[in-house]
C-alpha positions in Angstrom: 113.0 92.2 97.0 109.7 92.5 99.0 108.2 89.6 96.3 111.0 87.6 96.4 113.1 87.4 99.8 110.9 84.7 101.2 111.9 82.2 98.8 114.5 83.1 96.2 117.4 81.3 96.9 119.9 83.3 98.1 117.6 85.1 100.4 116.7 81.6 101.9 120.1 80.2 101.9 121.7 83.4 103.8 119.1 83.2 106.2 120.2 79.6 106.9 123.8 81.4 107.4 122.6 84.1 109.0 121.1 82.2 111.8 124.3 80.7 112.6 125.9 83.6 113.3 123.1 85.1 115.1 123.4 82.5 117.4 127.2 82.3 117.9 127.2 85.9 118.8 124.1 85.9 121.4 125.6 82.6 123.3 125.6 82.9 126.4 123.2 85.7 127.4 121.2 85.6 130.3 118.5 87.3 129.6 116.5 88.1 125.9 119.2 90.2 124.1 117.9 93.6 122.7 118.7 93.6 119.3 118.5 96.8 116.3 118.4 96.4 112.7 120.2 99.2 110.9 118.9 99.1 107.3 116.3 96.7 107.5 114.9 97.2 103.9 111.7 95.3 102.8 111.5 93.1 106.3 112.8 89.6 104.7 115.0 89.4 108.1 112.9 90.9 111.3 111.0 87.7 111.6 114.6 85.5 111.9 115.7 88.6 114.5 112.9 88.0 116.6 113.6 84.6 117.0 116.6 85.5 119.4 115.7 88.3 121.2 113.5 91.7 121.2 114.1 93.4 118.0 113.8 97.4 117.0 114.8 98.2 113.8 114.9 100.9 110.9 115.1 101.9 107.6 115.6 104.9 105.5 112.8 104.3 102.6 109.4 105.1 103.2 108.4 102.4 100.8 110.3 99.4 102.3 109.1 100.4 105.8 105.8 100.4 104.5 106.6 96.4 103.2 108.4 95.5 106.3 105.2 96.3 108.2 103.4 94.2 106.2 105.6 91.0 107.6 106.1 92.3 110.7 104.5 94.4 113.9 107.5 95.6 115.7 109.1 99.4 115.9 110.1 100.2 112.3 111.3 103.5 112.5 112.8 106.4 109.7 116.5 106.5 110.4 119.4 107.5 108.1 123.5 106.7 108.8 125.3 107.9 110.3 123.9 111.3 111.8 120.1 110.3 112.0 119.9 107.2 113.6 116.5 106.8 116.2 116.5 104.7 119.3 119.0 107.2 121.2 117.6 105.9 124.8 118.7 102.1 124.2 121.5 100.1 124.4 121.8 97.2 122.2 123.4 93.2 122.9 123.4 93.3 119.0 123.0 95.4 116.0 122.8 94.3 113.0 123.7 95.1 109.2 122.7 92.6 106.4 124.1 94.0 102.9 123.5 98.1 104.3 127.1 99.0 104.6 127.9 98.8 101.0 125.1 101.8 100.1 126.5 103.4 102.7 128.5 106.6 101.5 130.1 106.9 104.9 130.9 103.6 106.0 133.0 104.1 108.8 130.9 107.0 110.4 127.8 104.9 110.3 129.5 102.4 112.4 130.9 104.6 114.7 128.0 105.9 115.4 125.9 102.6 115.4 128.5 101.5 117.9 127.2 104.3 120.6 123.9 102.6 120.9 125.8 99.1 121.7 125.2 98.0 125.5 128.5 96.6 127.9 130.1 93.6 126.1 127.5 94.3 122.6 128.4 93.6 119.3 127.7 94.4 115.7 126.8 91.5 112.9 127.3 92.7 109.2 127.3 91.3 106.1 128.7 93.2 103.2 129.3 92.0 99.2 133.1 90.8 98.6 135.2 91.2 95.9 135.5 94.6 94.2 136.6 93.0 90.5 133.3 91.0 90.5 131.4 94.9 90.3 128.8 94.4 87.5 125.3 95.9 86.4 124.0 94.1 89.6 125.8 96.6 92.0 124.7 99.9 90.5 120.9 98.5 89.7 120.7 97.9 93.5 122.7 101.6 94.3 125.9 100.2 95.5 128.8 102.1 96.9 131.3 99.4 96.8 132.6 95.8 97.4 134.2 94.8 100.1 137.9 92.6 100.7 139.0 91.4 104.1 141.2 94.2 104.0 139.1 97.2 103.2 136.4 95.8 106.1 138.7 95.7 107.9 140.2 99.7 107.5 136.6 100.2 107.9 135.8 99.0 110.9 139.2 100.1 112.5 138.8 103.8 111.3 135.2 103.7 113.9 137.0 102.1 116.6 136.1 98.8 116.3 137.9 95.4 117.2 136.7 93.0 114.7 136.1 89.4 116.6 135.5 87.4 113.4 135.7 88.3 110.0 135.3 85.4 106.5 134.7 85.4 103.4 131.4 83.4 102.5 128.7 82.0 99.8 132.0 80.6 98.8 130.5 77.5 96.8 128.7 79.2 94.6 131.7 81.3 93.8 132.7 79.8 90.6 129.5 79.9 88.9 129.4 83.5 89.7 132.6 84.4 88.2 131.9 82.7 85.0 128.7 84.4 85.2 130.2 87.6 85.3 133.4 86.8 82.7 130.7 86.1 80.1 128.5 89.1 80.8 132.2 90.9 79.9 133.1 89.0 77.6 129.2 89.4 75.1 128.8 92.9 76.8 125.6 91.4 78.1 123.9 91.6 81.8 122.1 88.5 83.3 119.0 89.1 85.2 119.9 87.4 88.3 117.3 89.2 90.2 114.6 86.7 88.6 113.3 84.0 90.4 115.1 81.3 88.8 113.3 77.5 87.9 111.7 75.8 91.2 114.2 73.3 90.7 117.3 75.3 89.8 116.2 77.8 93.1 116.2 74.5 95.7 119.1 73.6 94.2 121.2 77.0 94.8 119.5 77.6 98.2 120.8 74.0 99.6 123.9 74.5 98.2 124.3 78.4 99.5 122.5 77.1 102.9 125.4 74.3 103.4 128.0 76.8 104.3 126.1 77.2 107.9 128.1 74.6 109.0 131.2 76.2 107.6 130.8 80.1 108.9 132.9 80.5 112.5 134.7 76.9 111.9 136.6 77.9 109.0 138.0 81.2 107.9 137.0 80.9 104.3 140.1 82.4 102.2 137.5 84.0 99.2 133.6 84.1 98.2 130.9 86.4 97.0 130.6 88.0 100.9 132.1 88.9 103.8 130.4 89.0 107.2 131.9 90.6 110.2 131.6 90.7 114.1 132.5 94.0 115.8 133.1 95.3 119.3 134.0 98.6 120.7 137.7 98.5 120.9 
C-alpha cells in the first residue's frame, strides 16, 4: 500500500471521490474545521485531509505510522477501536474512516465511541467495501472482517446512535468488470493479483474511469457498486 497508493488507480480515483465528499460535508464552516483520521494506515490520505482543514490522525500499526510519517508531519498517534482511541481533549467538525470499518471487529462500538470526540453539528465520513457475495482471497489477504450492504451500514451505524445523512453505493462503473473478475476466479479456482500495479495505460484508464463517479456521489443514490460511503451524525 505504502508503494502504491500515490498512483495505482483506485487509490487515485477514490481520492478524486473522496474529495467530493470531503467537501460536501465541510460546506459551510466558518472557520478551518478540525478534522481526525481513525485508521489512517500507510498515509495515502493525510495530505488530501489537510487540504480542508487541521488534521490529527491515528493508526494502530507501528509500521504504517512509521510510512505515514514519511508523507506527512502532522500528529500520528497509536490508537486502537473502540476503547483506545487518543485525542480525548478534542472535538472534531469531521472524522473520518476510509476502508477501517470493515477490519473492525466491533463495528458499531468503534463508532460509538468515535462519535464522543465529534464537536456541536460534527460528522463522520466512512467508506466501507460493499457487497458481501463478492468476498474473495482479496478480503482475507488484506484481514477483512466483512462487506458491507446498505442495510447492514446501516444496523451499524444505528446500533451507535447515529443518524446517517447520506449513504450510496459507489465505484459503480467498474462494477461489472469486477464481478466477472471474481466469477472466473470461482469458476478456475484461481486468485487474480489485483494488488499489482497494473500497465501505465490500463492504470489511467481505470483511475479516469473510477475518478468519473465524483460527479455522481451526493447527486445520485447509486442503487449497487464495489463500496459504500456513509455520512453520520449523533442522533
Amino acid at each position: 500500500m505504502a508503494e502504491q497508493e500515490d498512483e495505482h488507480w483506485w487509490f487515485v480515483g477514490r481520492r478524486h471521490v473522496l474529495r467530493r465528499l470531503l467537501a460536501r460535508n465541510l460546506k459551510n464552516k466558518a472557520r478551518a474545521p478540525l478534522l481526525l483520521d481513525a485508521g489512517s494506515g500507510t498515509g495515502g490520505n493525510l495530505p488530501l485531509l489537510a487540504e480542508f482543514g487541521n488534521v490529527h490522525a491515528f493508526e494502530y500499526d507501528a509500521g504504517a505510522r512509521q510510512s505515514a510519517r514519511a508523507k506527512w508531519t502532522g500528529d500520528i498517534l497509536f490508537g486502537e477501536m473502540p476503547d483506545r482511541i487518543p485525542f480525548e481533549e478534542k472535538s472534531f467538525d469531521l472524522i473520518t474512516m476510509f476502508d477501517v470499518l470493515e477490519h473492525v471487529e466491533r463495528d458499531s462500538d468503534s463508532l460509538r465511541s468515535l462519535s464522543h470526540r465529534l464537536a456541536e453539528g460534527g460528522r463522520i465520513l466512512l467508506t466501507v467495501p460493499a457487497m458481501p457475495w463478492l468476498w474473495s482471497r482479496h478480503d482475507e489477504l488484506h484481514h477483512h472482517q466483512r462487506r458491507y450492504t446498505a442495510a447492514s451500514l446501516r444496523e451499524a451505524a444505528k446500533k451507535a446512535g447515529l443518524e446517517v445523512v447520506e449513504l450510496s453505493y459507489f465505484n459503480t462503473l467498474l462494477f461489472p468488470l469486477a464481478v466477472a473478475q471474481r466469477m472466473m476466479e470461482r469458476i478456475f479456482h484461481t486468485h487474480a493479483e489485483t494488488d499489482m500495479m497494473p500497465h501505465p495505460v490500463v492504470n489511467a484508464a481505470l483511475a479516469s474511469v473510477f475518478g468519473l463517479e465524483r460527479w455522481i456521489v451526493g447527486n445520485v443514490s447509486l442503487p449497487f457498486g464495489l463500496s459504500l460511503y456513509a455520512s453520520l451524525r449523533k442522533s
